[in-house]
Biotite code that builds the C-alpha atoms (Angstrom):
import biotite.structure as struc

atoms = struc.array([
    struc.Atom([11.767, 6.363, -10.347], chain_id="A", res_id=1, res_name="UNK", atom_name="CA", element="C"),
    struc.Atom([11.056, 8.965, -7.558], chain_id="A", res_id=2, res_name="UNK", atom_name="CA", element="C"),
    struc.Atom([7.560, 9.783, -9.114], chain_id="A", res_id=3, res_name="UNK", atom_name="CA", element="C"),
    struc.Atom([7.033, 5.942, -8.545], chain_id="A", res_id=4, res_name="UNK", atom_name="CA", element="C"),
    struc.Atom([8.052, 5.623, -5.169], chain_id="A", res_id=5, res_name="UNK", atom_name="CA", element="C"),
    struc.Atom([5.838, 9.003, -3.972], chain_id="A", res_id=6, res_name="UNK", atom_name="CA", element="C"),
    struc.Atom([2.420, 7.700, -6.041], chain_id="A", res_id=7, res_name="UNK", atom_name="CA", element="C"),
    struc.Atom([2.532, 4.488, -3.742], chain_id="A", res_id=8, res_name="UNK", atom_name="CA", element="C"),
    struc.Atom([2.193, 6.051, -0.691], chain_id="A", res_id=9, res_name="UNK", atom_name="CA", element="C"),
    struc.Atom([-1.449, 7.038, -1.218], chain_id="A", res_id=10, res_name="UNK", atom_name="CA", element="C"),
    struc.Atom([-2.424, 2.890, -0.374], chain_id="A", res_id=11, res_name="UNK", atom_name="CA", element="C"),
    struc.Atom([-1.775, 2.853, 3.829], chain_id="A", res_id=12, res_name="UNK", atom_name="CA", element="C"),
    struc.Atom([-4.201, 5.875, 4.188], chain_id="A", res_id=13, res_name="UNK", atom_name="CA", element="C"),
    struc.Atom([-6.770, 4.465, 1.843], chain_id="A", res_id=14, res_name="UNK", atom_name="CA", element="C"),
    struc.Atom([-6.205, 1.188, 3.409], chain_id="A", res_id=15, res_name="UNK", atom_name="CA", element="C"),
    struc.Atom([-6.421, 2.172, 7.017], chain_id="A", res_id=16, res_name="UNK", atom_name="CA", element="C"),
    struc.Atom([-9.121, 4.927, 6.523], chain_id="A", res_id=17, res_name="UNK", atom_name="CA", element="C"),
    struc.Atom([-11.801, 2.015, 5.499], chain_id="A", res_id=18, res_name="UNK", atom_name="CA", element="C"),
    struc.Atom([-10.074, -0.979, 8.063], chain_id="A", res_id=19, res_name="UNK", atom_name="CA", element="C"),
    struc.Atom([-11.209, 2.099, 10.766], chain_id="A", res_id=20, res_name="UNK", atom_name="CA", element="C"),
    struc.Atom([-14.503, 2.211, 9.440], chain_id="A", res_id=21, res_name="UNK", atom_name="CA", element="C"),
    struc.Atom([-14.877, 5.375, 7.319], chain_id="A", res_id=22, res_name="UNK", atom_name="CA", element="C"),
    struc.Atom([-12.625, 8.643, 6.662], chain_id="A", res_id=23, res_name="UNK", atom_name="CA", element="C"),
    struc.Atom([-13.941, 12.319, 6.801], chain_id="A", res_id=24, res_name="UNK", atom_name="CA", element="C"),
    struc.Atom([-15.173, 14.159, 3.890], chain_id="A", res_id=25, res_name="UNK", atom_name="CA", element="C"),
    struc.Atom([-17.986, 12.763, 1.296], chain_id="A", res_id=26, res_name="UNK", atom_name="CA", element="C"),
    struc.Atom([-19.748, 9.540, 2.202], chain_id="A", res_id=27, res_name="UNK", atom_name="CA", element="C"),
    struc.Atom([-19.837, 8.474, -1.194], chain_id="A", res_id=28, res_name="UNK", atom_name="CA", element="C"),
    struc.Atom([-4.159, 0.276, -4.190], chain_id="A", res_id=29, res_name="UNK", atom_name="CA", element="C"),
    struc.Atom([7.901, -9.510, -10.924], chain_id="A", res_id=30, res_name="UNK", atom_name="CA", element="C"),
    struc.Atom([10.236, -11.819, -11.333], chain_id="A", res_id=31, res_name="UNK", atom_name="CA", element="C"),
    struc.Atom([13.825, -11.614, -10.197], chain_id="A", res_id=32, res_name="UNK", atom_name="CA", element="C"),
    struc.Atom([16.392, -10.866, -12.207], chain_id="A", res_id=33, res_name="UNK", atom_name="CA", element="C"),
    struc.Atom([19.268, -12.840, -13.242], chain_id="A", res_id=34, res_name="UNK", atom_name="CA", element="C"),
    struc.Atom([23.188, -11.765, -12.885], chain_id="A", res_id=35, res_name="UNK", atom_name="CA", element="C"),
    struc.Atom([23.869, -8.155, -14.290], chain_id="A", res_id=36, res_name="UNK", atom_name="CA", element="C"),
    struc.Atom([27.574, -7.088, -14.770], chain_id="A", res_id=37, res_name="UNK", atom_name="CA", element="C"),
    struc.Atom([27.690, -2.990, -15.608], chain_id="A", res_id=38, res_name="UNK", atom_name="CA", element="C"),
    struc.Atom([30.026, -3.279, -18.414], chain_id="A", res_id=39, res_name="UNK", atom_name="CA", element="C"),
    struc.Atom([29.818, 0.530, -19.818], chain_id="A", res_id=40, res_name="UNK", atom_name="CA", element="C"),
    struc.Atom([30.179, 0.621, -23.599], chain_id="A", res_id=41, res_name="UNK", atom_name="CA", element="C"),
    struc.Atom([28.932, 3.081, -26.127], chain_id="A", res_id=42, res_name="UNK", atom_name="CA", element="C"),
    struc.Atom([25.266, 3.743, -24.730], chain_id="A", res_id=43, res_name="UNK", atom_name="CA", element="C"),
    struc.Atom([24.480, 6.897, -27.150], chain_id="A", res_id=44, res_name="UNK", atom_name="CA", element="C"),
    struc.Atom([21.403, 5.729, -29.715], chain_id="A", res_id=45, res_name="UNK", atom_name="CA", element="C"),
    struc.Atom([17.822, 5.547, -29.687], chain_id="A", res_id=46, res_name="UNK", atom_name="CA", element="C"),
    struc.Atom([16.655, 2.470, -27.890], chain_id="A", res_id=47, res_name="UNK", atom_name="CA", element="C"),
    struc.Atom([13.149, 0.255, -27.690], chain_id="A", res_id=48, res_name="UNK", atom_name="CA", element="C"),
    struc.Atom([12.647, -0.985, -23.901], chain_id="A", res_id=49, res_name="UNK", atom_name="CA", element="C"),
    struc.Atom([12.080, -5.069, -24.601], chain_id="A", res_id=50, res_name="UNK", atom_name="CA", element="C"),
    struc.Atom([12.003, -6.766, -21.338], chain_id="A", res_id=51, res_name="UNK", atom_name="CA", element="C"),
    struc.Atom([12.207, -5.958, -17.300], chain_id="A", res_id=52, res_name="UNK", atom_name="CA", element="C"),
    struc.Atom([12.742, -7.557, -14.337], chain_id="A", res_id=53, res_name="UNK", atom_name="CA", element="C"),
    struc.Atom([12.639, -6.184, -10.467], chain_id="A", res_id=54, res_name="UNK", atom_name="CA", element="C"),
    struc.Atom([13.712, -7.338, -7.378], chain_id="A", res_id=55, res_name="UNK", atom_name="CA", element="C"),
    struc.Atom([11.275, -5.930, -4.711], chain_id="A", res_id=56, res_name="UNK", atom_name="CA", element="C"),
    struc.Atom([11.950, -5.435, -0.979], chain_id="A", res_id=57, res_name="UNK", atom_name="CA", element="C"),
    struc.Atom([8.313, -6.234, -0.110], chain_id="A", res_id=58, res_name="UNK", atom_name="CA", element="C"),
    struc.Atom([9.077, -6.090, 4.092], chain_id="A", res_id=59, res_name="UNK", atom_name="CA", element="C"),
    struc.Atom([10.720, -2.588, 3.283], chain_id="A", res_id=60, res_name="UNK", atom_name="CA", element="C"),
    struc.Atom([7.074, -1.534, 1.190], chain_id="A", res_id=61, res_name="UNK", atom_name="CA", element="C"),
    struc.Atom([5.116, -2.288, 3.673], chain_id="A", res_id=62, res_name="UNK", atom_name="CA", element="C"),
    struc.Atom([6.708, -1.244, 6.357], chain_id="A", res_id=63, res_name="UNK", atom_name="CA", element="C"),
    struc.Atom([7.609, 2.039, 4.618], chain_id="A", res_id=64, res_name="UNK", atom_name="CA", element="C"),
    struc.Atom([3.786, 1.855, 4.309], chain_id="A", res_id=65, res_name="UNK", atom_name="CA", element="C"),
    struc.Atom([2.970, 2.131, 7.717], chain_id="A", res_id=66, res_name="UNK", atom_name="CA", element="C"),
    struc.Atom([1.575, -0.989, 7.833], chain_id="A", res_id=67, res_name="UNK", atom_name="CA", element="C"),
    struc.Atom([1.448, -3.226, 11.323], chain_id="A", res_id=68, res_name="UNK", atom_name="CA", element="C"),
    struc.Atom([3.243, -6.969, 11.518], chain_id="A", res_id=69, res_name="UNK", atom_name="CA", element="C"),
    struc.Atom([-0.053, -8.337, 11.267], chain_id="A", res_id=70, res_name="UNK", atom_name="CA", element="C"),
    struc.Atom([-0.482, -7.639, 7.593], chain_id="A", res_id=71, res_name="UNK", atom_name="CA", element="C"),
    struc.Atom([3.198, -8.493, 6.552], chain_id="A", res_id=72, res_name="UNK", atom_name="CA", element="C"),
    struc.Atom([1.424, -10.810, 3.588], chain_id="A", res_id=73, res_name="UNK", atom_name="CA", element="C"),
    struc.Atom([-0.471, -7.692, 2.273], chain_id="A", res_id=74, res_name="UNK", atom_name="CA", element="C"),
    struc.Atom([1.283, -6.486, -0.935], chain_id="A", res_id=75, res_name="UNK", atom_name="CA", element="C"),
    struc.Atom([3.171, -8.624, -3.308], chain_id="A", res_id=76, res_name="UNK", atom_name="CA", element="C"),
    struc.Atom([4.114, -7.520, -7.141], chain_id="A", res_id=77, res_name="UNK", atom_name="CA", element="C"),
    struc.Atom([2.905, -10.196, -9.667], chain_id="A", res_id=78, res_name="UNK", atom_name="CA", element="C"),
    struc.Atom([3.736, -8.397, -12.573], chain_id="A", res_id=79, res_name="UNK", atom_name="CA", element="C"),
    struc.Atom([6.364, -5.526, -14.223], chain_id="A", res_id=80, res_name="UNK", atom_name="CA", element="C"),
    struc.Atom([6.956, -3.878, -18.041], chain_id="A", res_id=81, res_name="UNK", atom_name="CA", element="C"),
    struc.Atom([8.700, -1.008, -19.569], chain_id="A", res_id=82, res_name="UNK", atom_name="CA", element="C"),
    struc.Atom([7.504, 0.083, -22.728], chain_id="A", res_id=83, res_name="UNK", atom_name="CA", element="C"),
    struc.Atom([8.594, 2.867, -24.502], chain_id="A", res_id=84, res_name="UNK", atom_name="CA", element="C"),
    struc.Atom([11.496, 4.743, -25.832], chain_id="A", res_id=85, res_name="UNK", atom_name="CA", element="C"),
    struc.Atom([14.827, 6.041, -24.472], chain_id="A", res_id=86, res_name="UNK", atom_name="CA", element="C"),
    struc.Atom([17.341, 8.426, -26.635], chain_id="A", res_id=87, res_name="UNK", atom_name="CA", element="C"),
    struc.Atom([20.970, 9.135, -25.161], chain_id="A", res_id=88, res_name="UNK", atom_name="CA", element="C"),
    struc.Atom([22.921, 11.645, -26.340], chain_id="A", res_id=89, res_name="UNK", atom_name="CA", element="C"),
    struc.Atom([26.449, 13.192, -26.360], chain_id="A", res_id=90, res_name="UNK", atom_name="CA", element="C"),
    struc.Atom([25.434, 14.899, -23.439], chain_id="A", res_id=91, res_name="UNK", atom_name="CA", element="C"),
    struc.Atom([21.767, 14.692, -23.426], chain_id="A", res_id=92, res_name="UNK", atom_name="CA", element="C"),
    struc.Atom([18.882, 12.222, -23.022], chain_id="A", res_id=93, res_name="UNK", atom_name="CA", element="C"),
    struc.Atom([15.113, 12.124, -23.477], chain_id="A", res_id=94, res_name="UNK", atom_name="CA", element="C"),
    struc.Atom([13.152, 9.181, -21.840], chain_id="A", res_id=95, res_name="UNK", atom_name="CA", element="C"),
    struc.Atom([9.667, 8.366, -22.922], chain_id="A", res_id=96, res_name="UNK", atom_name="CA", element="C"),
    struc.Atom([8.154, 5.136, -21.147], chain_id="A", res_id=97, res_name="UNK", atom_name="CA", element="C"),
    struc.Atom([5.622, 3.814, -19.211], chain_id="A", res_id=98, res_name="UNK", atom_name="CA", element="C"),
    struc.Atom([6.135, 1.826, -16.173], chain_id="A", res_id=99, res_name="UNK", atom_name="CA", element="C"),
    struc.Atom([3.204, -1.059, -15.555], chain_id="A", res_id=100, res_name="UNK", atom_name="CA", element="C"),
    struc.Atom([3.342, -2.949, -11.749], chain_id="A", res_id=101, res_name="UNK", atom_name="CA", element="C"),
    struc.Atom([0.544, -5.631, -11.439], chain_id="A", res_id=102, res_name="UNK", atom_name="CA", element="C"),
    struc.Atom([-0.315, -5.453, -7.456], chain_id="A", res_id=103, res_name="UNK", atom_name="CA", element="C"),
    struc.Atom([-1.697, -8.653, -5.452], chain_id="A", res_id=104, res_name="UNK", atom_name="CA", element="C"),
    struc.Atom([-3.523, -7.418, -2.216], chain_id="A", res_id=105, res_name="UNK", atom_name="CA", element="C"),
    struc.Atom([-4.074, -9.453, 0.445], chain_id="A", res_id=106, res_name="UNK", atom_name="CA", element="C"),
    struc.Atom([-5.699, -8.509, 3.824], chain_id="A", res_id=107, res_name="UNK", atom_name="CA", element="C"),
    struc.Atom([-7.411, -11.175, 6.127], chain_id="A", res_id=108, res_name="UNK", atom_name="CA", element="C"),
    struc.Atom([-9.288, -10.371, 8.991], chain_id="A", res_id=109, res_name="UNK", atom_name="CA", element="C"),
    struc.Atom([-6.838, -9.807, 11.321], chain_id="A", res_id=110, res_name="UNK", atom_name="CA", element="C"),
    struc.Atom([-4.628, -7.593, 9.194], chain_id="A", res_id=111, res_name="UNK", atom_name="CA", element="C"),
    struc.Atom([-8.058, -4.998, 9.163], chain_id="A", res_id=112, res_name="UNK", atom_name="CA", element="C"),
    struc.Atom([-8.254, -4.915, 12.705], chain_id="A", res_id=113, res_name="UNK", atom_name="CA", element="C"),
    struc.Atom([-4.770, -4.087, 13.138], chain_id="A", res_id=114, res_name="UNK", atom_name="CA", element="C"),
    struc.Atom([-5.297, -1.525, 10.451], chain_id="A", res_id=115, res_name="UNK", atom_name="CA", element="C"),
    struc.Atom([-8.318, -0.363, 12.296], chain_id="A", res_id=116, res_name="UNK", atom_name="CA", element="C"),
    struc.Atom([-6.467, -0.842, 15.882], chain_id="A", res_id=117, res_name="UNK", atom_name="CA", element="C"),
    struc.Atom([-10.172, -2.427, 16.295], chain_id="A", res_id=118, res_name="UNK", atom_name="CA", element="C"),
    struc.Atom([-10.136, -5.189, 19.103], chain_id="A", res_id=119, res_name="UNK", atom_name="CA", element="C"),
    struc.Atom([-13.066, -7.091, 17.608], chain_id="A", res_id=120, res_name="UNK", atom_name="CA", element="C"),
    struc.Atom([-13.922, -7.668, 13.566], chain_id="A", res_id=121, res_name="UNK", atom_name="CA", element="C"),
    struc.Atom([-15.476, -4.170, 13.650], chain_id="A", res_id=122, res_name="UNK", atom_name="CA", element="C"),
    struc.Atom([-15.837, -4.278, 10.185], chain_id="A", res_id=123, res_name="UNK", atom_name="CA", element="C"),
    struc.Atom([-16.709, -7.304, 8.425], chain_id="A", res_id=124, res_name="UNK", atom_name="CA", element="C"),
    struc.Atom([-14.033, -8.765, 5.423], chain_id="A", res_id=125, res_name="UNK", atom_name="CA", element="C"),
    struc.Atom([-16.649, -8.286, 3.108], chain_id="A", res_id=126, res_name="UNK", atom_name="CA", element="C"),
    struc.Atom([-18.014, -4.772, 3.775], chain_id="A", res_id=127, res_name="UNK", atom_name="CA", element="C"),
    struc.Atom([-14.133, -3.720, 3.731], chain_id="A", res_id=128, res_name="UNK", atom_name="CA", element="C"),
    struc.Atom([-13.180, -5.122, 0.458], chain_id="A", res_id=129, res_name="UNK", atom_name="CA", element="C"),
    struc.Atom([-16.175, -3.503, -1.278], chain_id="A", res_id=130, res_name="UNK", atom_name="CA", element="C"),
    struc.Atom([-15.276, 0.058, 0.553], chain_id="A", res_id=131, res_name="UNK", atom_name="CA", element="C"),
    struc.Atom([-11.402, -0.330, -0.558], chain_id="A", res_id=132, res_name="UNK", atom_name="CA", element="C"),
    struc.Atom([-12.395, -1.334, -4.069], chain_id="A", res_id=133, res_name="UNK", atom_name="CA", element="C"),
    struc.Atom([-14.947, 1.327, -4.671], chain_id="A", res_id=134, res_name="UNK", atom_name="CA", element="C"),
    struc.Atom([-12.071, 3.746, -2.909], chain_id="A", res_id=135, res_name="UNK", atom_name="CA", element="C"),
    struc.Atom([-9.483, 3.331, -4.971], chain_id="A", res_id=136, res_name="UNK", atom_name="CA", element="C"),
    struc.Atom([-11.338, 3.412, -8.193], chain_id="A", res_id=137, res_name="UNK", atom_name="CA", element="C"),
    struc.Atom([-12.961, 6.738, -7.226], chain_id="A", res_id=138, res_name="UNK", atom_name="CA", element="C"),
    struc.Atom([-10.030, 8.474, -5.148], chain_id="A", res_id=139, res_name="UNK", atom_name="CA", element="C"),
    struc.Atom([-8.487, 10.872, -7.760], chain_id="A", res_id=140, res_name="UNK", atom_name="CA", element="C"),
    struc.Atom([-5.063, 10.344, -5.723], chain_id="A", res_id=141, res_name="UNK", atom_name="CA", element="C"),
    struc.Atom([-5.122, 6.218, -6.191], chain_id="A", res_id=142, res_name="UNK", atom_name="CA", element="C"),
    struc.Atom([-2.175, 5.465, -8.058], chain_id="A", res_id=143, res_name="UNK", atom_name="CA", element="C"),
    struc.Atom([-4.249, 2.268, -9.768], chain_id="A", res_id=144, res_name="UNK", atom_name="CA", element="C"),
    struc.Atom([-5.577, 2.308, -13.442], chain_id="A", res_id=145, res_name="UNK", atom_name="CA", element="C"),
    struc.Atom([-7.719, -0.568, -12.506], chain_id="A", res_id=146, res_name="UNK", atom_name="CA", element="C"),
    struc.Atom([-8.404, -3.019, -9.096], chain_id="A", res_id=147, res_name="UNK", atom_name="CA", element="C"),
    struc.Atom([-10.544, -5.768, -8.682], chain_id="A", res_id=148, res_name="UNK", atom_name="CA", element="C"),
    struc.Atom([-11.062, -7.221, -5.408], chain_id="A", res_id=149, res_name="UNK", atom_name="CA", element="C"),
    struc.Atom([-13.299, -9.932, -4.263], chain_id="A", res_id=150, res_name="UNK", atom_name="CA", element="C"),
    struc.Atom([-13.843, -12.306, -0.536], chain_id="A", res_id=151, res_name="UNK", atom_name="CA", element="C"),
    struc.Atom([-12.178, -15.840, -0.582], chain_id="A", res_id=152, res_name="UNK", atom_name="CA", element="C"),
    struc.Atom([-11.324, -17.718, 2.549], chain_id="A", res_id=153, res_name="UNK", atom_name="CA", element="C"),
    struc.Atom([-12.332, -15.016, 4.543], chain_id="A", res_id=154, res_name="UNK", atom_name="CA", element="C"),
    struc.Atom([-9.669, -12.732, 3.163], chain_id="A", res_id=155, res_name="UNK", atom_name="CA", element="C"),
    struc.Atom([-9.679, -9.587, 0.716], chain_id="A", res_id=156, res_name="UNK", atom_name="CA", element="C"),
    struc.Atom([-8.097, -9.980, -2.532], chain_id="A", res_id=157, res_name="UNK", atom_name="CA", element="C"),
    struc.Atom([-7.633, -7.503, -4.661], chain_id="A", res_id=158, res_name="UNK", atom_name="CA", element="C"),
    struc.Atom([-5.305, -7.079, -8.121], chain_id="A", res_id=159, res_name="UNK", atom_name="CA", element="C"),
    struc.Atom([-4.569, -3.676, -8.824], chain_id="A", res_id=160, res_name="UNK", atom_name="CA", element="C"),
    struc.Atom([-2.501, -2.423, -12.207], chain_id="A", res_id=161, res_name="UNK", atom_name="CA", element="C"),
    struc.Atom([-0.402, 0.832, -11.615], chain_id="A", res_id=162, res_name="UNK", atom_name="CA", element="C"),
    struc.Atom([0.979, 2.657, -14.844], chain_id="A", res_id=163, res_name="UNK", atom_name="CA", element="C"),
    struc.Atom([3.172, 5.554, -14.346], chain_id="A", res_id=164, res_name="UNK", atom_name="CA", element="C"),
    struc.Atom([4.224, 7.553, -17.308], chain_id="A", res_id=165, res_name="UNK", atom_name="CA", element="C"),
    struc.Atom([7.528, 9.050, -17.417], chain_id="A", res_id=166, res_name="UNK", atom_name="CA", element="C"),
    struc.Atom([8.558, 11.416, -19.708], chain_id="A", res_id=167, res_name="UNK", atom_name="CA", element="C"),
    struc.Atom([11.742, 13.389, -18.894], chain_id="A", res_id=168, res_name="UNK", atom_name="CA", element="C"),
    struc.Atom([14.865, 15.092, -21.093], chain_id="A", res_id=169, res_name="UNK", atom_name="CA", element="C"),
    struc.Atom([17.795, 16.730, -19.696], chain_id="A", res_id=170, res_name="UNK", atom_name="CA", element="C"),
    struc.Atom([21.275, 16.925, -19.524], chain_id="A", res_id=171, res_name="UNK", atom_name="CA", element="C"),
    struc.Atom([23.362, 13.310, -19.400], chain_id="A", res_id=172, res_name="UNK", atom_name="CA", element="C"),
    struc.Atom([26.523, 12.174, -17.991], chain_id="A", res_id=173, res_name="UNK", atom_name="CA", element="C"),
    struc.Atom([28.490, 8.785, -18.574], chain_id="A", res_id=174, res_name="UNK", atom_name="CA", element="C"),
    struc.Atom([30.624, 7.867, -15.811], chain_id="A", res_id=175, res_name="UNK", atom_name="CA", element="C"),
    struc.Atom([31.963, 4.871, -16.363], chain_id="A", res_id=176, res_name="UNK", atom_name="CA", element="C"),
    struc.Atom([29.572, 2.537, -16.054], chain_id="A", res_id=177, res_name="UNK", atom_name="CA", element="C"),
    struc.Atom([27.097, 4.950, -14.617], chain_id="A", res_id=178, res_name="UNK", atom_name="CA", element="C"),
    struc.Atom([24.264, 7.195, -16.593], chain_id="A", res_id=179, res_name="UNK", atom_name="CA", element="C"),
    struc.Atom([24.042, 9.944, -14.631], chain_id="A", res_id=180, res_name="UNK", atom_name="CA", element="C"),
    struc.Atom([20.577, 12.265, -15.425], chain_id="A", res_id=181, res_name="UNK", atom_name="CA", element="C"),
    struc.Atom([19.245, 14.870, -14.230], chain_id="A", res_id=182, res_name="UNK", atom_name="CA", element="C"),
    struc.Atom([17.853, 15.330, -10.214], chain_id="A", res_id=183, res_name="UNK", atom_name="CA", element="C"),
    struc.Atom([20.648, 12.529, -9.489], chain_id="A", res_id=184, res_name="UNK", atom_name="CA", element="C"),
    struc.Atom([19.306, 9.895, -11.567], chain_id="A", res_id=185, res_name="UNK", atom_name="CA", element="C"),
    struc.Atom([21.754, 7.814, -12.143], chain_id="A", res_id=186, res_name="UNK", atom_name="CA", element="C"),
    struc.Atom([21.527, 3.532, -13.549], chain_id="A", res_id=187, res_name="UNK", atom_name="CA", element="C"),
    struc.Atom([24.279, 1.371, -14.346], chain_id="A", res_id=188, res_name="UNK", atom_name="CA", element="C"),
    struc.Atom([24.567, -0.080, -17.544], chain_id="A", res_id=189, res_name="UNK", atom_name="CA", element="C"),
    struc.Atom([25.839, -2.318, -20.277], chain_id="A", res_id=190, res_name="UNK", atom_name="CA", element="C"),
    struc.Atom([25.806, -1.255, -23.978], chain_id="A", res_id=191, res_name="UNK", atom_name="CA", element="C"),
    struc.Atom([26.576, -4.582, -26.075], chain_id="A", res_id=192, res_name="UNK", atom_name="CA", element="C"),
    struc.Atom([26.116, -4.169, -29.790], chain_id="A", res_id=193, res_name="UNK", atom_name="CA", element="C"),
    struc.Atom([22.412, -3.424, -30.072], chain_id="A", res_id=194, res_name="UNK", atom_name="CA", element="C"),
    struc.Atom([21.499, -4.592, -27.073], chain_id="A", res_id=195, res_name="UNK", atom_name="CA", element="C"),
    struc.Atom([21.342, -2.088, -23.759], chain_id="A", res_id=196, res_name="UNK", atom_name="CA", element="C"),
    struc.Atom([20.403, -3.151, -20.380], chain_id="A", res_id=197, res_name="UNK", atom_name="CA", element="C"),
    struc.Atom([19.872, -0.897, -17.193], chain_id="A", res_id=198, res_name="UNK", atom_name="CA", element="C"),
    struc.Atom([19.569, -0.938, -13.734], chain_id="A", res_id=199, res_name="UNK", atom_name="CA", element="C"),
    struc.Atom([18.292, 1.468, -11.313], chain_id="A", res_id=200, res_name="UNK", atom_name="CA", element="C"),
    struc.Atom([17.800, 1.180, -7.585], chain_id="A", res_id=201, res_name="UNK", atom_name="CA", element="C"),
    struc.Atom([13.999, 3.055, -6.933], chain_id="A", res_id=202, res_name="UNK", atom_name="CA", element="C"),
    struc.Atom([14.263, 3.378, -3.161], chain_id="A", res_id=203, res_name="UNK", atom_name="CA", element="C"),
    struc.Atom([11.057, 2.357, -2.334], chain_id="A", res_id=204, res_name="UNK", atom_name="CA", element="C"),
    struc.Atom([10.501, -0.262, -4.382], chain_id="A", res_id=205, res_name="UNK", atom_name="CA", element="C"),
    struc.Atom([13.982, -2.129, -5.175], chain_id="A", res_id=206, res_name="UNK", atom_name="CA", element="C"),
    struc.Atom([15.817, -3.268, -7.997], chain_id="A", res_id=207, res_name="UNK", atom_name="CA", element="C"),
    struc.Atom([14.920, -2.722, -11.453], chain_id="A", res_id=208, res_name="UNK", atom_name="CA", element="C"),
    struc.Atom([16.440, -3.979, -14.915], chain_id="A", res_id=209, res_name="UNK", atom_name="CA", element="C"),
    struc.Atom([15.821, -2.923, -18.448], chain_id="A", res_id=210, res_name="UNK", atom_name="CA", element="C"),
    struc.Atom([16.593, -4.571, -21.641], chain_id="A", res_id=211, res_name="UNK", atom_name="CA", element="C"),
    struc.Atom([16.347, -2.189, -24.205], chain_id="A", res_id=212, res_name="UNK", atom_name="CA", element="C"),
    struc.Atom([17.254, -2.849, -28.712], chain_id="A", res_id=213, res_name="UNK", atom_name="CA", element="C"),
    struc.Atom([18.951, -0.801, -30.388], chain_id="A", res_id=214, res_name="UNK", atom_name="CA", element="C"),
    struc.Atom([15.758, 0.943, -32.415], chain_id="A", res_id=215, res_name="UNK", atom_name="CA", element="C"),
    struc.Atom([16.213, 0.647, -36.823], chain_id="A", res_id=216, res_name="UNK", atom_name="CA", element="C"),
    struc.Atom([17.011, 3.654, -37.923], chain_id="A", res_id=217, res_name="UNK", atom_name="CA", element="C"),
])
């Protein structure tokens, strides 16, 4: 997950560049999971990812961030899938998947000021939430497929969708109840029949399980 936690970073600088009122350069951002148990097993197979969970440490994101207290509402994760495939070896794995995170945005005035460090409503709710919008969609470092964002209440709203592909092979190691891949990768897991589920720790982001089937030969 470490190409995960890096693409998220790009948001604070985006976000604070337009709460200050422009940047330099051209004129013209899940449900928890239930009780897991690593129970180790035979993981080796090729396997379909089926269903995810995550457990996110939101007040960690934003303040890893660099976001101030007063916009401790300003990300929340409404959404998470794996799809894809995942083959473990003897001693060898190769991981093809996409990871999908639905975003919900939230900044009122007062979070854009403190963005801004603006003592007055510098820049109005409305003219920020346009600049953000059209700034993430034309940023080529914006970690977002898509984002919508529109005024209610006085407050920017956005919904953002952020797919990261991951495709990776390498050597594999099975300690225990511990995958351990390459660059220190390592997930717990439980390999029941043809079911296999996973769980990895991303440190930016939290807790993550996969379900993944046992894929028909």
């Amino acid at each position: 997950m470490q190409r995960l936690s890096c693409r998220i970073r790009v948001l604070a600088p985006l976000v604070v560049c337009f709460a200050a009122g422009g940047c330099g350069g051209d004129s013209n951002g899940g449900g928890g999971c239930g009780p897991f148990t690593a129970c180790g097993g035979d993981p080796t197979g090729v396997w379909q990812a089926q269903s995810t969970c995550g457990e996110f440490d939101v007040e960690e994101l934003i303040a890893d961030q660099g976001f101030p207290p007063e916009c401790g509402d300003a990300l929340s994760v409404s959404g998470l899938r794996v799809t894809g495939t995942l083959s473990l070896g003897a001693g060898s794995y190769d991981e093809n998947i996409d990871i999908t995170i639905e975003w919900d945005m939230r900044y009122d005035a007062t979070c854009i000021r403190a963005l801004g460090e603006q003592p007055a409503a510098a820049v109005p709710v409305s003219v920020f939430c346009d600049a953000y919008q059209e700034a993430l969609q034309s940023d080529p470092e914006s970690p977002f497929s898509a984002v919508m964002c529109r005024v209610a209440d006085d407050e920017c709203l956005c919904d953002a969708v952020q797919t990261e592909p991951v495709a990776t092979a390498g050597a594999l190691q099975i300690e225990g109840n511990n995958l351990v891949l390459e660059l220190g990768d390592e997930r717990l897991f439980c390999a029941r029949g043809d079911e296999l589920v996973l769980e990895t720790a991303d440190p930016m982001i939290g807790r993550i399980q996969v379900t993944y089937a046992r894929d028909a030969p």
